[in-house]
Every structure is written in structure tokens, then in C-alpha cells.
GUVEXGU-254047 format. One line per 5 residues: number of its first residue (from 1); their letters; for each residue x, y, z of C-alpha. Coordinates in steps of 0.001 Angstrom, whole numbers. Layout:
<sites>
NUM = A = X:Y:Z | ...
</sites>
This chain:
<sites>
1 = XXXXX = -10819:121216:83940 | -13453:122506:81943 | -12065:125740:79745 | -13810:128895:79075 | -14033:128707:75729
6 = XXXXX = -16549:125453:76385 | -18813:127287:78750 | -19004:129851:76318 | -19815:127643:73192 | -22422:126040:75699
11 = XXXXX = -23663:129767:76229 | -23545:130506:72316 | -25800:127140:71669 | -28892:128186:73956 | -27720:125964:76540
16 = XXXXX = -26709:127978:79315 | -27493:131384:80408 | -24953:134600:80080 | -25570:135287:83644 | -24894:131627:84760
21 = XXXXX = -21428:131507:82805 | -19287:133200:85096 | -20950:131395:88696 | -19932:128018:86964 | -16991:128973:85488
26 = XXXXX = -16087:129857:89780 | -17998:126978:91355 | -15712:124636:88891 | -12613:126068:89718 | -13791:126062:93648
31 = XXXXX = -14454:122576:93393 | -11092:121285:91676 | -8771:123752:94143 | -10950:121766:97137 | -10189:118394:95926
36 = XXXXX = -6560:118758:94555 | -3289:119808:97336 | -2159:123236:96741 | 827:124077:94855 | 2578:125717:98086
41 = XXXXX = 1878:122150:99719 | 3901:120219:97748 | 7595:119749:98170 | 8469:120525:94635 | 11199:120031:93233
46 = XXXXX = 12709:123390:91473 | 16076:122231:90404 | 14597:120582:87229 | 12050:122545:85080 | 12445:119797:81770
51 = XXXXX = 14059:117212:80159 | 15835:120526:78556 | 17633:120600:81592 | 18833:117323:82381 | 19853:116856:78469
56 = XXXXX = 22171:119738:78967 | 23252:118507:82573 | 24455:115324:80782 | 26269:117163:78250 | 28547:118939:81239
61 = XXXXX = 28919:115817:82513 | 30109:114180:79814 | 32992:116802:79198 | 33764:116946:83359 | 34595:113411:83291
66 = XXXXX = 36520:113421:80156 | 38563:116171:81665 | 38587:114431:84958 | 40415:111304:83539 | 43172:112967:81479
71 = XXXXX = 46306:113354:83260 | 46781:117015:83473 | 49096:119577:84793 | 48231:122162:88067 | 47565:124940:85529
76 = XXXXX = 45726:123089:83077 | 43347:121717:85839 | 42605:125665:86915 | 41943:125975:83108 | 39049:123321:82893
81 = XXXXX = 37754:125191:86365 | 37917:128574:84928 | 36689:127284:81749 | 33186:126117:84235 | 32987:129056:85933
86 = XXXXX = 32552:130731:82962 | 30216:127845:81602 | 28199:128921:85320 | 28411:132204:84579 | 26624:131312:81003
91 = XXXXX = 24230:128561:82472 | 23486:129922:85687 | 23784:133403:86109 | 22056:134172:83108 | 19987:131345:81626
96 = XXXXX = 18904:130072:85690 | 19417:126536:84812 | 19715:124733:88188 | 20584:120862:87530 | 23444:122055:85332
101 = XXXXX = 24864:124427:87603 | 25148:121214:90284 | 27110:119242:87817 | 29177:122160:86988 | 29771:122973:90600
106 = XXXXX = 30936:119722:91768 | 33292:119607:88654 | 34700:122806:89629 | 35274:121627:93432 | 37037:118774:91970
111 = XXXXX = 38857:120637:89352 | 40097:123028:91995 | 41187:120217:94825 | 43495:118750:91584 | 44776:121963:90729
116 = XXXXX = 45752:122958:94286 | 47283:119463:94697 | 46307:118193:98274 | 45635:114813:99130 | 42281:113055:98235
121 = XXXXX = 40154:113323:101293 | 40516:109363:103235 | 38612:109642:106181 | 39906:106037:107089 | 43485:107033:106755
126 = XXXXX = 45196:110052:108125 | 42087:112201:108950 | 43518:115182:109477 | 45710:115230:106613 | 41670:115953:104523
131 = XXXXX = 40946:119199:106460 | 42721:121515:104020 | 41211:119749:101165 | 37883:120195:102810 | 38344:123637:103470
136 = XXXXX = 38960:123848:99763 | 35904:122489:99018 | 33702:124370:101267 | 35223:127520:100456 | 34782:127033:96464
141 = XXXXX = 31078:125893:97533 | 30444:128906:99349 | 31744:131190:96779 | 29739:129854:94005 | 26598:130029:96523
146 = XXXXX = 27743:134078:97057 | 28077:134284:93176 | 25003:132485:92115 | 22639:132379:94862 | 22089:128261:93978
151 = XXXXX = 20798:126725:97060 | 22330:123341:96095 | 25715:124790:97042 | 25293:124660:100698 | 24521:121067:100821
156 = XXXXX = 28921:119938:99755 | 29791:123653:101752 | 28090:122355:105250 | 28540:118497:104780 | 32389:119766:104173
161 = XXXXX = 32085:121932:107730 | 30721:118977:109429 | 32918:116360:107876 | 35750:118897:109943 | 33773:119301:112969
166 = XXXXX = 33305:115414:113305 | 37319:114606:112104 | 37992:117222:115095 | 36411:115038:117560 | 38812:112308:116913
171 = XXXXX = 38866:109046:118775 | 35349:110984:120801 | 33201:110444:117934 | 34144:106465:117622 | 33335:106059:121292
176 = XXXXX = 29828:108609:120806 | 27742:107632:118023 | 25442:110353:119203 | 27776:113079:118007 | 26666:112432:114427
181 = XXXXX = 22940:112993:115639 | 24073:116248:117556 | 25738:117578:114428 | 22704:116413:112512 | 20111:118580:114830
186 = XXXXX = 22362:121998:114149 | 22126:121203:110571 | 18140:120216:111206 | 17892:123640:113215 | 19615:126084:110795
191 = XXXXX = 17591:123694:107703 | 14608:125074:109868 | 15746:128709:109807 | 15642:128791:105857 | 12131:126755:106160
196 = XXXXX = 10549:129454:108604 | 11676:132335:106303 | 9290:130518:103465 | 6762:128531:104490 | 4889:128942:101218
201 = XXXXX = 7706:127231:99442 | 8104:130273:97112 | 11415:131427:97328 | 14952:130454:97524 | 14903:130223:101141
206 = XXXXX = 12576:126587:101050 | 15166:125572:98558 | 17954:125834:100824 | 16086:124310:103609 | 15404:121452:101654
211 = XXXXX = 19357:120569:100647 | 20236:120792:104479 | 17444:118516:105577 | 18988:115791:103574 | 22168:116144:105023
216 = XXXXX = 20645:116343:108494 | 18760:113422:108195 | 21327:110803:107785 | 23456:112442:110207 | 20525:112086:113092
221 = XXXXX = 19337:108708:111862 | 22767:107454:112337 | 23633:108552:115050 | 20679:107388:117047 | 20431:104052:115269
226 = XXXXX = 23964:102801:115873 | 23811:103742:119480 | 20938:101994:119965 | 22278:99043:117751 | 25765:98948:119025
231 = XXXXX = 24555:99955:123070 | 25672:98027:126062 | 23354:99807:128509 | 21219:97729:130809 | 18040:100117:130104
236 = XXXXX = 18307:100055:126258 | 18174:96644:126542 | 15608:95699:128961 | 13102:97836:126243 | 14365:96054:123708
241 = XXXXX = 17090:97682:120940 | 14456:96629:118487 | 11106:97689:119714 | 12974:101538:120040 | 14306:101015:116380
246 = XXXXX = 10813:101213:115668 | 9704:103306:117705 | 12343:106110:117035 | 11601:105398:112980 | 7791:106485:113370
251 = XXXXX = 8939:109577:115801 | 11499:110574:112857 | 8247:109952:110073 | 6139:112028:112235 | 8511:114901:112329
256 = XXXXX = 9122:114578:108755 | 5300:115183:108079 | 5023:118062:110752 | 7729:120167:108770 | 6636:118766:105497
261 = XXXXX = 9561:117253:104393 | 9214:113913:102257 | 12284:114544:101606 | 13923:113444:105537 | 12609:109806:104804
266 = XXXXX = 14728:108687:102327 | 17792:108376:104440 | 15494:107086:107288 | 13730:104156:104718 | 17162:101834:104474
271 = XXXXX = 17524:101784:108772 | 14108:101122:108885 | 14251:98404:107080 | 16633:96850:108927 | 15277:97242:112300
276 = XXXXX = 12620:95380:110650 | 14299:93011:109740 | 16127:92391:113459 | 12473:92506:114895 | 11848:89913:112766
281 = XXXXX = 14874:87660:113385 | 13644:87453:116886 | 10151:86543:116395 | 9095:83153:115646 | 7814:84247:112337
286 = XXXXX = 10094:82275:109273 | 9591:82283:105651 | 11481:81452:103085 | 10917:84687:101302 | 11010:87407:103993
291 = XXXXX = 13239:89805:102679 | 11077:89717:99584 | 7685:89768:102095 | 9622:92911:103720 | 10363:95145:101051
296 = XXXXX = 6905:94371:99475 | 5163:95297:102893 | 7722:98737:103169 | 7152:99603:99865 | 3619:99434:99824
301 = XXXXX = 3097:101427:103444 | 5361:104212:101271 | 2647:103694:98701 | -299:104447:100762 | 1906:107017:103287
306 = XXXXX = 2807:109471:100178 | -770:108784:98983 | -2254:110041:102169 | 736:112589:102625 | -1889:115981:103589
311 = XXXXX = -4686:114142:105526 | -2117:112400:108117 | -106:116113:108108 | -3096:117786:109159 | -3825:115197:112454
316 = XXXXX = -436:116012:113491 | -594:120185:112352 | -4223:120764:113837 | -3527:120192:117237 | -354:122699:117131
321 = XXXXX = -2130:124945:114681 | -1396:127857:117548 | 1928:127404:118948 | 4935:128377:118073 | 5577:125293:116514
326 = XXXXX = 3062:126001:113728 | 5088:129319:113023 | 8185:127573:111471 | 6270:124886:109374 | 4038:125290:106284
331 = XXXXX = 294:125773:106797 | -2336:123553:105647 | -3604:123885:101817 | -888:126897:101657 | -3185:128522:103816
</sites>
């Protein structure tokens, strides 16, 4: 980017006009806005401003887990979590730091579930016997979301309220792998809510959207891929378990670019890969290498897909530029 202060030297030394200074000075910037993705566009991420930050997120840590391993009394573990409420009220009420405030929250959470004294939460074990713990835990999450306004804190609050809602369906959920993907799409559709209140990505609402869509993801993904792995029905497998693996992976990618959300992939990447891999195992195709010939060819479409990220979003946005659709997603170029 070419500073004022040049175009004014170059004015100074004969070799431009006043009157052409400030038309370059705009043509420049024109030019460099036209080629570069605007700042709306980009999923940023605002829970880390500097390697201030994170040096002071390690130093919490450091003190949680030395408190974590000491074998304390009830009281003394509501000390340590009034001691990091106040350390919140220090860090983020007042100084805004948002990487240390997640540390210090999920210290807290467990500070408070060893104060209270319930049971560690064993889903494989008695189930139900982790509902009051969880309740714990979503209720000390939502209070520090209520106190601080940190968007981070309804990502353990709702995956606590769905861990309930899925240990409620009992022996249902074992026999209904979709269940996961039907509790994913209410977290999906209330992640959307917070999205459609800020589709510039400005405020705290995107921020919020962004912590539920990675909780929704895996819960969808899952849900649809181990039905279709696991399925016994004569349909599913006269299309092939495989050939829909893939199929319902580029679907899932193609929503994740309409709403803008690089973010839904990750938890999508690992059962992609293996549906890749079980395509593979049925073709006659054999290496030696393959797994290494696999990850090289998945990592390299990631490559060129986050490369390419805004021309392949606006194929898919153009076309529903005026629907309703368009309303809940952000524009093109932040426009």
C-alpha cells in the first residue's frame, strides 16, 4: 500500500501534480479493496487479539491445573472458584481479554463440580447419575455468559443441555443414530439465529453463532454418517453406503460455504476421510502408500478450497442472492 506521505514527497519533487494527488491516492485504495476479501468476509477469529493474550491464558492455566491436582477440601475448592471469578471479573469484565476468560471459565466449571461433590460425568456408566453434574455445569456456564457477555460460554452451557437431552433418550438414541443429527440441526438453527442478527460479523452476535456451529457440526455429521455406515436398509445399500458418504460430505461443504462458516468443516474433514478411504477399499485401486496418497490428496483440495474460499461462495450465493435464504447469511465482499 502506497502511504500518503510518498505521494506527497512525489508531489514535493515536481513529479506529480497537487491536483492528481488525491485521484491516486483513491484509485490505489480502490484497486487494493477490489483485489483483497473484505474484512466483514472473513471468519475472524476475535477471541485472540496477540500473543499478549495467549501468554496470559497460559499463565491461568498453569495455576488451574496446579490447583486442580492438589487434594483439596469442598470449601477450599469454592475458594480457588471464587478466587477466578474474581480473576474474570479482573480479566474479563474490565480488561476484555477473551482466550483467558475461556481458560478461566472452564476452571471455574470444574472447580465448582469438585466443590459441590457429584460424580464425574461417565456417559458409559450410569448415565443418569451425570445429569446433576451437567446441570451444574450449564448453569455456571450460563451465569458467567449473563455476567460477562463471552460468547464462548454457550458452547460447554448447550453441549451440557444436549449431552441431557440425548442421556434422556436412553436406549432410543443407541437404536437412532439420527437423533444426534436432529439435536445437531436445533443447535445449527438457533447457531443461525445469532448469524442472521450479524451478518457483517461485527458484533457479539457472529461470535456466538460461530461457538454453536462447532458443536452442531459434529453432532449432524455423526449422526448421518453412522447411520449410513452402520444401516441395514435395502435402499442405502443398493446406492452404495459409500458413494452417499461422499455425496452427503460435499452437501455438508456446500452448506458450510453458503453460511460462511470454515469453521463447520473441521469436524466434517476426519469422516471424510474415512469414507474415502472405504471408497477406496472397494475399488481395485492398491498402493502401498495410500493412506499417505490420501491425506496428501485431502490436504491439498483444503489447500486450494480455503484458497478459493469467496469465488466458489459466490456460485453458490448468486443464484439465492434474493430469497430468503440470502437474508440469514453474509453478503458478498460485506456488501
Amino acid at each position: 500500500m502506497i502511504k500518503p506521505e510518498i505521494l506527497q514527497r512525489a508531489v514535493t519533487q515536481g513529479l506529480l501534480n497537487p491536483e492528481q494527488e488525491a485521484p491516486l491516492l483513491d484509485f490505489i485504495n480502490r484497486q487494493q479493496d477490489a483485489d483483497l476479501p473484505s474484512a466483514q468476509d472473513e471468519e475472524q477469529l476475535k477471541f485472540v487479539r496477540n500473543f499478549g493474550d495467549i501468554f496470559i491464558t497460559i499463565g491461568v492455566a498453569f495455576v488451574a491445573i496446579s490447583i486442580a491436582t492438589m487434594d483439596l477440601q469442598n470449601w477450599q475448592w469454592w475458594l480457588s472458584a471464587g478466587c477466578f471469578v474474581a480473576l474474570a471479573e479482573w480479566l474479563v469484565r474490565q480488561r476484555r481479554l477473551a482466550l483467558p476468560g475461556m481458560a478461566i471459565l472452564l476452571s471455574i466449571m470444574y472447580f465448582v463440580a469438585q466443590g459441590a461433590g457429584l460424580p464425574d460425568i461417565d456417559l458409559f456408566a450410569d448415565q443418569y447419575s451425570s445429569i446433576p453434574s451437567l446441570l451444574l455445569l450449564a448453569g455456571c456456564a450460563g451465569a458467567f455468559y449473563w455476567r460477562y457477555g463471552m460468547p464462548f460460554s454457550l458452547l460447554p452451557m448447550t453441549l451440557s443441555i444436549v449431552t441431557i437431552a440425548l442421556i434422556g433418550l436412553g436406549e432410543e438414541l443407541l437404536q437412532h443414530q439420527w437423533l444426534f443429527t436432529l439435536t445437531g440441526l436445533v443447535v445449527f438453527a438457533v447457531a443461525m439465529t445469532f448469524d442472521s442478527k450479524d451478518r457483517h460479523r461485527q458484533l457479539r452476535w457472529s461470535d456466538c453463532g460461530f461457538w454453536l456451529h462447532l458443536l452442531a457440526s459434529p453432532l449432524i455429521v455423526h449422526g448421518v454418517m453412522t447411520t449410513l455406515i452402520f444401516s441395514d436398509a435395502s435402499v442405502l445399500n443398493a446406492l452404495g453406503n459409500e458413494i452417499l458418504l461422499i455425496s452427503f460430505f460435499i452437501v455438508f461443504m456446500l452448506i458450510a460455504l453458503l453460511v460462511d462458516r470454515r469453521a463447520m468443516l473441521v469436524s466434517s474433514s476426519s469422516y471424510g476421510i474415512y469414507a474415502i478411504f472405504m471408497l477406496l477399499e472397494n475399488s481395485p485401486v492398491s498402493a502401498e502408500n495410500l493412506p499417505l496418497v490420501v491425506f496428501i490428496g485431502f490436504g491439498l483440495f483444503i489447500i486450494v478450497f480455503g484458497t478459493f474460499w469467496y469465488r466458489l461462495r459466490s456460485v453458490i450465493f448468486r443464484p439465492l442472492a434474493s430469497t430468503a435464504v440470502a437474508k440469514l447469511v453474509p453478503e458478498l465482499n460485506g456488501k
